[in-house]
C-alpha positions as CSV (number, residue, x, y, z in Angstrom):
1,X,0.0,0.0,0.0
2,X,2.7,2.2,0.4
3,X,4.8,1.6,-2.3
4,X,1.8,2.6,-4.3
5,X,1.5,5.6,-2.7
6,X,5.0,6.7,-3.5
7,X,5.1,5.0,-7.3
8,X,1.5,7.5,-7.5
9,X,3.2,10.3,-5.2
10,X,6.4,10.3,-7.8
11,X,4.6,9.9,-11.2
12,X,2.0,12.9,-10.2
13,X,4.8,15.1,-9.0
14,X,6.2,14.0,-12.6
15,X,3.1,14.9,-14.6
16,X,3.0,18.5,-12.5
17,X,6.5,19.2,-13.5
18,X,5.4,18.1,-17.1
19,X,2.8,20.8,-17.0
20,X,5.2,23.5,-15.8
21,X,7.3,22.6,-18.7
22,X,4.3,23.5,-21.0
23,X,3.7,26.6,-19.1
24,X,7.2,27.7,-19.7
25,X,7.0,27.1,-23.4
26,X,3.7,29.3,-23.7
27,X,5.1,31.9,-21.9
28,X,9.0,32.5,-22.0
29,X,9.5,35.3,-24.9
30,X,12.5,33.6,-26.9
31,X,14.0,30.2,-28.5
32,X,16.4,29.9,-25.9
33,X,14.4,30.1,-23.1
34,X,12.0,27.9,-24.2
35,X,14.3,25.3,-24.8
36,X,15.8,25.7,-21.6
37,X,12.4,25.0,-19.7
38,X,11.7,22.3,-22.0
39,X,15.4,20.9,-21.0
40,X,15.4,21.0,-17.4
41,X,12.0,20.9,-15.8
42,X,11.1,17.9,-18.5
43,X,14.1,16.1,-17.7
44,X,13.0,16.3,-14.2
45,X,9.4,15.1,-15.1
46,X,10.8,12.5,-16.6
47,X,12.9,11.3,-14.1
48,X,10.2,10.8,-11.3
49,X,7.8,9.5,-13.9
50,X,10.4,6.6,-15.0
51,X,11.0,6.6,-10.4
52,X,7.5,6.0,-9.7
53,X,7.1,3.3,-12.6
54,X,9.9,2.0,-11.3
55,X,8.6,1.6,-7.7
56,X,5.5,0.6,-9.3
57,X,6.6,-2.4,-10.5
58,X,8.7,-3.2,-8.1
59,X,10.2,-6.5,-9.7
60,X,14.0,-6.5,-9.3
61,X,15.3,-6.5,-13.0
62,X,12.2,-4.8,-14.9
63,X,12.7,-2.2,-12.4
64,X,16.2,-1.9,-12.6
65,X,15.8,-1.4,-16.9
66,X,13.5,1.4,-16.0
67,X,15.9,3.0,-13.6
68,X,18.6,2.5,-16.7
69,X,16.6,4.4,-19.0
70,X,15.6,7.4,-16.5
71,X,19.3,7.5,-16.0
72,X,20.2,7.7,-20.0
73,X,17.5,10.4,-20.0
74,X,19.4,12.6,-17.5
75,X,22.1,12.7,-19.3
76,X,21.1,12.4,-22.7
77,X,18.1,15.0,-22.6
78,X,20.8,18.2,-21.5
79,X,23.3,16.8,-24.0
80,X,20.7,16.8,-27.0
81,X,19.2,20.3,-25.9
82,X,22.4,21.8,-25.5
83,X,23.3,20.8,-29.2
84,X,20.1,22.2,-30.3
85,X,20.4,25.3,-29.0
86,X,23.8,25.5,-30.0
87,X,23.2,24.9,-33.7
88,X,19.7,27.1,-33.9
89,X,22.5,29.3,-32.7
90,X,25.0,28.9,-35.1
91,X,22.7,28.8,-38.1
92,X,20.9,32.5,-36.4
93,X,17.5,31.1,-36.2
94,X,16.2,33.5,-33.6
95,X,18.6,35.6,-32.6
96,X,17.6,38.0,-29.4
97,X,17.6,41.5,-30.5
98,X,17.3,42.9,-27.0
99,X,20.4,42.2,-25.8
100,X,23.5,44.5,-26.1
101,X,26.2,41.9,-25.6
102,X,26.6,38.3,-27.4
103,X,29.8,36.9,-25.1
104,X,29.2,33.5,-27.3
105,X,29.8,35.3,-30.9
106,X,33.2,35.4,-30.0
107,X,33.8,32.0,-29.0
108,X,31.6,31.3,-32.3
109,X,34.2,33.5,-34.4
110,X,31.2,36.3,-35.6
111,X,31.8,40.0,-35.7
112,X,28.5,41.8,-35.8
113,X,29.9,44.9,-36.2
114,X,31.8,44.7,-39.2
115,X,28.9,42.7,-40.7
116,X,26.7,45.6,-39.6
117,X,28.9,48.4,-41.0
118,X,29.5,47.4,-44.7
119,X,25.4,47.0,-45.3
């Protein structure tokens, strides 16, 4: 009876942080942000909902294959959202106008100023 509780307690605090991470896409003004909300409070989501199904089960080796793939999620879902990011970047899909310095043009090689100068 308990276990239930906490497999139901884990995979509803899952779904809530799953909601959150829609919220944050609705509402956050740029690409970046977005994908930054979609990157960390889904990867959290996901890791209580593959917990609780986990704790659901409660069988030793189905369980433990669960666990493995919440685990390849916390790593993999950061790694894949950072590349994203990095090459919607890159290629200047939606480029922030609003702010005054870009620290990562330099470390990408871009020079907005001369490009800005010769039009």
């Amino acid at each position: 009876m308990i276990r239930l509780i906490i497999a139901y307690f884990l995979m509803f605090s899952g779904a809530g942080f799953a909601l959150i991470t829609v919220i944050g896409l609705l509402r956050f003004p740029d690409v970046y942000t977005r994908i930054h909300a979609g990157a960390v409070v889904l990867t959290i989501s996901a890791v209580l909902v593959t917990l609780g199904t986990a704790v659901y089960v409660w069988e030793f080796f189905l369980s433990a294959k669960i666990i493995l793939i919440g685990v390849f999620f916390l790593f993999s879902n950061p790694m894949a959202t950072h590349a994203i990011a990095r090459a919607s970047y890159h290629r200047e899909v939606a480029l922030p106008k609003e702010y005054a310095i870009d620290a990562y043009s330099e470390y990408l090689g871009r020079d907005y100023d001369d490009s800005n100068s010769s039009s």
